[in-house]
N, C-alpha and C positions, 0 to 999 in steps of 0.2 A: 295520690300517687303511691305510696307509703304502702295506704291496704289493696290499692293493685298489686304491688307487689310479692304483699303477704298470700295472697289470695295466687295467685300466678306457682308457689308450688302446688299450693291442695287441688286445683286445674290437675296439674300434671298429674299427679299421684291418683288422682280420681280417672283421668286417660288411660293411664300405667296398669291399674289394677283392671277397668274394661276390657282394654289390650288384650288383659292376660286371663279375665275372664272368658274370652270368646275365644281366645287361643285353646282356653282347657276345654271348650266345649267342642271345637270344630276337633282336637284332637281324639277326645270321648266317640263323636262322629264317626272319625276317620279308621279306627280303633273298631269300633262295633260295625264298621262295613268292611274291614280286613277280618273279622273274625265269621261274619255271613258266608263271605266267598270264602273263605276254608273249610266250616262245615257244609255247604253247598258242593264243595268239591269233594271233601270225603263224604257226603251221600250217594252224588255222581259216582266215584269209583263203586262204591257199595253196590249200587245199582246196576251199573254196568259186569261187576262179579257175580253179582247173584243170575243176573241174565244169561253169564256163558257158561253157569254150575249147570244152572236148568236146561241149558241146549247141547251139555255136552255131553250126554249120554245119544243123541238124538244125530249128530257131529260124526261121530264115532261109528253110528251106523250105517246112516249115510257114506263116508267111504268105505267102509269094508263093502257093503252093495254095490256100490261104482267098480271096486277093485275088481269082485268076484265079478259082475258084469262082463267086465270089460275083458278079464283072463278068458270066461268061459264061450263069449263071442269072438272072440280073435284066436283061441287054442285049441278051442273042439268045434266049433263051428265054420273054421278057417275064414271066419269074417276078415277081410283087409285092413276095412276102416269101420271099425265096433264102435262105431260115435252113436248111436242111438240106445245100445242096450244101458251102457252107463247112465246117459241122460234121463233115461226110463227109472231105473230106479232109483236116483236123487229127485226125480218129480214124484215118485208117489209115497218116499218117506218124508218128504220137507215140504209139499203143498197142502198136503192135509191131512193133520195130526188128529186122529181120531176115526178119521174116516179112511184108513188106507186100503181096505177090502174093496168099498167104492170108488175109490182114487183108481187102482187098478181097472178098474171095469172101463171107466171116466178114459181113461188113456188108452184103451185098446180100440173103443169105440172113435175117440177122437182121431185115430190114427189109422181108422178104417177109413173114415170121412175124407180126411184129407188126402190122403191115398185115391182114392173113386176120384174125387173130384179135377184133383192136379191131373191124373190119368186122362182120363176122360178131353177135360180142354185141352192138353197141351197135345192131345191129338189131335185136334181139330184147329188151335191156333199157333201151335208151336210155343218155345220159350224167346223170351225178352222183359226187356220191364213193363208193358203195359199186358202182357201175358201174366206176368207174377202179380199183378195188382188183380186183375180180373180175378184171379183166380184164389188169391187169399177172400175177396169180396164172396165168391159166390162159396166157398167153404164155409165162413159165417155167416150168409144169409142162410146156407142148406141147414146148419144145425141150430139158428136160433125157429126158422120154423117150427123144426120136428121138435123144439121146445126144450132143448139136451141144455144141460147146467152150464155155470160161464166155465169151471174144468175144460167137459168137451170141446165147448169153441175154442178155445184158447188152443188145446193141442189139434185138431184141424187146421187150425190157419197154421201153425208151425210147423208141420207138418206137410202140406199145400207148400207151404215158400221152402223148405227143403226138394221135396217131389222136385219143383220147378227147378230150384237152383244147380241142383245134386246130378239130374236127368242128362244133362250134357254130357258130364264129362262120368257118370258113372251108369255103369245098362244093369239092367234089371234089379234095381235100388227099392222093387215095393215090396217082393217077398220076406227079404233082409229086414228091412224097415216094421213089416209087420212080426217077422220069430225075436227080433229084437228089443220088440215094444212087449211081447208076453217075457221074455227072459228079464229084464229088466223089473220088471212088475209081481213076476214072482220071485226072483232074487231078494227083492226088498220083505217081501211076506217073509220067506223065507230067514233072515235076518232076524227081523222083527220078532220072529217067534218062536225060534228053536237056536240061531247059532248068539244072538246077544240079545233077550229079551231085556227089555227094563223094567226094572223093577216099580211097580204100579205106585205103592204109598209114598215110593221116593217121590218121585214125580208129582201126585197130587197133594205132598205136605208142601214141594218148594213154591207150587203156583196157588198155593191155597192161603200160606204164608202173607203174601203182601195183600189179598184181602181183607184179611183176618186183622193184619196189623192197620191197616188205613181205619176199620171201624174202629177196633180199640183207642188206636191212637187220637181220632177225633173226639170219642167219646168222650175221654179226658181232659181235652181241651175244653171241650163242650162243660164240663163241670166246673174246671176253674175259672171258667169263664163266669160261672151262675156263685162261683164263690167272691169273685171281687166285683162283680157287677160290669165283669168286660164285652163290651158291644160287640169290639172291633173281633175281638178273640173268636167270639162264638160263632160270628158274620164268614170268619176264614177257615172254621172248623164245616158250617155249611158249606161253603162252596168247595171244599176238596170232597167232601161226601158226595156230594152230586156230580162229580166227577171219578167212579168207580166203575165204570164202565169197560177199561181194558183191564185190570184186574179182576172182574169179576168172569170177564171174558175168558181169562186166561185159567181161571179156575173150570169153567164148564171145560174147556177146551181139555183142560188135563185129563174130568174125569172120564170125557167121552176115551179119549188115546188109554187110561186103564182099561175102562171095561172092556174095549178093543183086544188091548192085550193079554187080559186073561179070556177070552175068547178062543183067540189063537195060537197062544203059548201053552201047552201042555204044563212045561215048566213053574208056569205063575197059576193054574188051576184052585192048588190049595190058597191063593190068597183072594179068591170071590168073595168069602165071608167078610173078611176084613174090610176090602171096599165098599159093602153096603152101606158101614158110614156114611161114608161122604156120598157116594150117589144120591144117599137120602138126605144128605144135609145141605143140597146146592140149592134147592128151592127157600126153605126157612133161613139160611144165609144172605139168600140176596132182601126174603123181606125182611130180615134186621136189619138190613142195608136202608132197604126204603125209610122203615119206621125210625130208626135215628135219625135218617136225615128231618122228618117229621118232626120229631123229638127235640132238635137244634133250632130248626126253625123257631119254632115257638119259646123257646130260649131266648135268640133274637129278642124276640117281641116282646117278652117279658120285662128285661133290660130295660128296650126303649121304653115300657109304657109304665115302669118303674113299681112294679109291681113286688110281694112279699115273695122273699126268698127263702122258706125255712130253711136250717142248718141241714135237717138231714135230704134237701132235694140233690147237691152238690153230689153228698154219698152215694143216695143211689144210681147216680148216674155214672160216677167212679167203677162203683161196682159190678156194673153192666161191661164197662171196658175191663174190668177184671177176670167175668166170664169169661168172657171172647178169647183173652189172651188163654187161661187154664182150658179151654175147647179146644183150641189148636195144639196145645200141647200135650194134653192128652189125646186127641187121635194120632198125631204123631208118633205117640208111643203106645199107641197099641194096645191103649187103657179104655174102662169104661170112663165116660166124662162126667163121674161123681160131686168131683169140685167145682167144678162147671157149672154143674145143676144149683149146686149149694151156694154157688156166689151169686148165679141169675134170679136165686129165691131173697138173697139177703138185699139185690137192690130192690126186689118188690116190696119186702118190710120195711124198708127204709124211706121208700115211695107210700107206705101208708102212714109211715109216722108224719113226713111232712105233711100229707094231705089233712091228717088232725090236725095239726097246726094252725092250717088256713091258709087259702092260693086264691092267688084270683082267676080270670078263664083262663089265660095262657098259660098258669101254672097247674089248671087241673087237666089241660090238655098235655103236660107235661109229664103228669103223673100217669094218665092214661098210656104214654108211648112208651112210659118205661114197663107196664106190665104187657104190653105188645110184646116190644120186644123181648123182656124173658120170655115173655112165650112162646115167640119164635126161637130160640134158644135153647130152651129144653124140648123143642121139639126136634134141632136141630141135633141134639144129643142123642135123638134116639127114642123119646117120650114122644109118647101118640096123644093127637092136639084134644082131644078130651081131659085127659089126667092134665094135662100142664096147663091149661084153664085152670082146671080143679087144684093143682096147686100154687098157681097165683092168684085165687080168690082166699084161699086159706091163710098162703104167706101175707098176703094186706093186709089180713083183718076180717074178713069179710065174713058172716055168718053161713054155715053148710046150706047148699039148697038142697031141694028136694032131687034134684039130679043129682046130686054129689053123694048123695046116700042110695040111689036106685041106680046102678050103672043103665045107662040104654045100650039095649042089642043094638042096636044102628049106629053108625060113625055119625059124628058131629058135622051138622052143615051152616052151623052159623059159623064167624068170619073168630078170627082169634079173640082174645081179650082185651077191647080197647078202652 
């Protein structure tokens, strides 16, 4: 009884201290998921400001075109109810960025369509609701025949279900509807390219930005990952890379809305030069894209199959996100991408010194994606994919070939350096 007793505090005190171990652990928990949802939430705002930086030059156009619209069909045109010409031109600055020359054609045509068509039946069956239904029907059947883009159809039927709706109580709604649907359409041209152009590198550094930074950003991941031997790390750095598809979207989509606009803006003319950057860097960006993702992978696999990591693979894969980030910041400024070059050469020496080392497959397939990718990279800079082979065969290590000392008159048609 005595040593129960004895024994009945060091109980307690061994409960006591549990307790209060699992108290510090669930509060540790508690603690590191109150600090996720805070930076999850200032990412969130992050992301939601960067979204209304980049749309707000695009905002701003769009009403001044609705405004002017809408003054110059209701005050010189003595339109009554100027609801189309506004409509007209927030459809062809806001549905398709890049393509507004088409956008216009796309809505003038749609609005012939629909116009013939609501015409046409509602002479013949009148208006009601099984009138408005036929009639939005056979607008889209007529333009997906003639084969017209989903634009077209889309402003047909709307088009069609106004005719129908508007016909009652307002006469002769189709001439209006069509000087309405060109006033709107070139108001917005007009906008776009003489009274508030935008300015093109703004534009394709903001949408170029969160490409740029998703590969960098992985890529890093991706290395610390090969420096502590982290599965899971590398396993989440894959899967948001292969998830780049509306940021890379949104980069194409910028450059096409540049080249648009120095096209049609007198005022942005002098900046064509400057844009051929990145018009030429969309292609060799998206395969840096692919090829890291590549690159990760086999990372992955590394990890699991517990393979040698020399010191310097971690680097050059550092170095690669190094690039990426000095790329984006020198076009942004309007610089040659010298350090760019020089950092995508220093992870391929880096990529040769581990390969001396010793890799096994998935780490010489490792080493292969990192001189891909510089390669795609200093071609993305501006170097034409012959020399950026020839200097990623040089920065590894690799002895001159006999191409490297004979240039060929003919462009290179084998695939980069893998």
């Amino acid at each position: 009884m005595a040593e129960a007793r004895d024994r009945r505090p060091s109980l307690l005190s061994r409960r006591g201290n549990l307790r209060a171990g699992l108290a510090e652990r669930d509060g540790a928990r508690l603690s590191a998921a109150v600090d996720e949802l805070r930076d999850r939430g200032k990412a969130t705002l992050h992301d939601r400001m960067h979204r209304v930086r980049t749309m707000f030059g695009l905002a701003v156009q769009a009403g001044l075109a609705a405004g002017l619209a809408y003054l110059i069909s209701h005050r010189l045109l003595k339109n009554p109810q100027p609801v189309f010409a506004p409509i007209s031109a927030v459809g062809t600055l806001a549905a398709s960025v890049g393509q507004r020359l088409r956008r216009t054609v796309e809505l003038i045509a749609g609005v012939a369509v629909g116009v013939l068509v609501g015409d046409v039946l509602i002479y013949f069956v009148g208006t009601g609701a099984w009138q408005l239904a036929l009639v939005v029907s056979a607008a889209i059947l007529l333009t997906i025949f003639a084969g017209a883009s989903v634009a077209i159809v889309i402003q047909a039927a709307a088009t069609a279900v106004l005719i129908v709706t508007l016909s009652p109580s307002t006469e002769n709604l189709e001439v209006p509807r069509f000087v309405d649907a060109f006033l709107g359409g070139g108001i917005a041209l007009l906008v776009t390219s003489v009274l508030l152009p935008l300015h093109p590198l703004r534009v394709i550094n903001r949408a170029a930005r969160p490409a740029l930074d998703l590969l960098a950003d992985q890529l890093d991941r991706c290395a610390e990952a090969l420096r502590v031997r982290d599965r899971d790390g590398a396993q989440q750095a894959l899967f948001r890379l292969r998830e780049n598809k509306g940021e890379l979207a949104a980069f194409a989509e910028a450059i096409e809305g540049a080249k648009e606009t120095i096209t049609i803006s007198p005022a942005r003319w002098h900046r064509r030069s400057e844009l051929t950057h990145y018009a030429e860097a969309a292609d060799p960006i998206d395969r840096a894209m692919r090829n890291a993702g590549t690159l990760t992978r086999r990372a992955v696999t590394m990890i699991e199959d517990v393979e040698p990591v020399p010191e310097p693979m971690p680097d050059a894969v550092a170095h690669l996100a190094g690039a990426v980030r000095l790329l984006r910041q020198e076009f942004a400024a309007g610089q040659e991408p010298e350090h760019a070059r020089e950092r995508a050469l220093q992870a391929v020496g880096e990529a040769g010194r581990a390969y001396a080392e010793g890799v096994g497959f998935s780490g010489s397939v490792v080493i292969a994606q990192v001189r891909t990718t510089a390669s795609d990279l200093l071609v993305a800079s501006g170097i034409d994919q012959e020399e950026a082979n020839r200097l990623v065969r040089q920065a590894f290590g690799e002895k001159p070939t006999h191409a490297d000392r004979t240039p060929s008159p003919h462009p290179p048609t084998a695939p980069p350096v893998g």
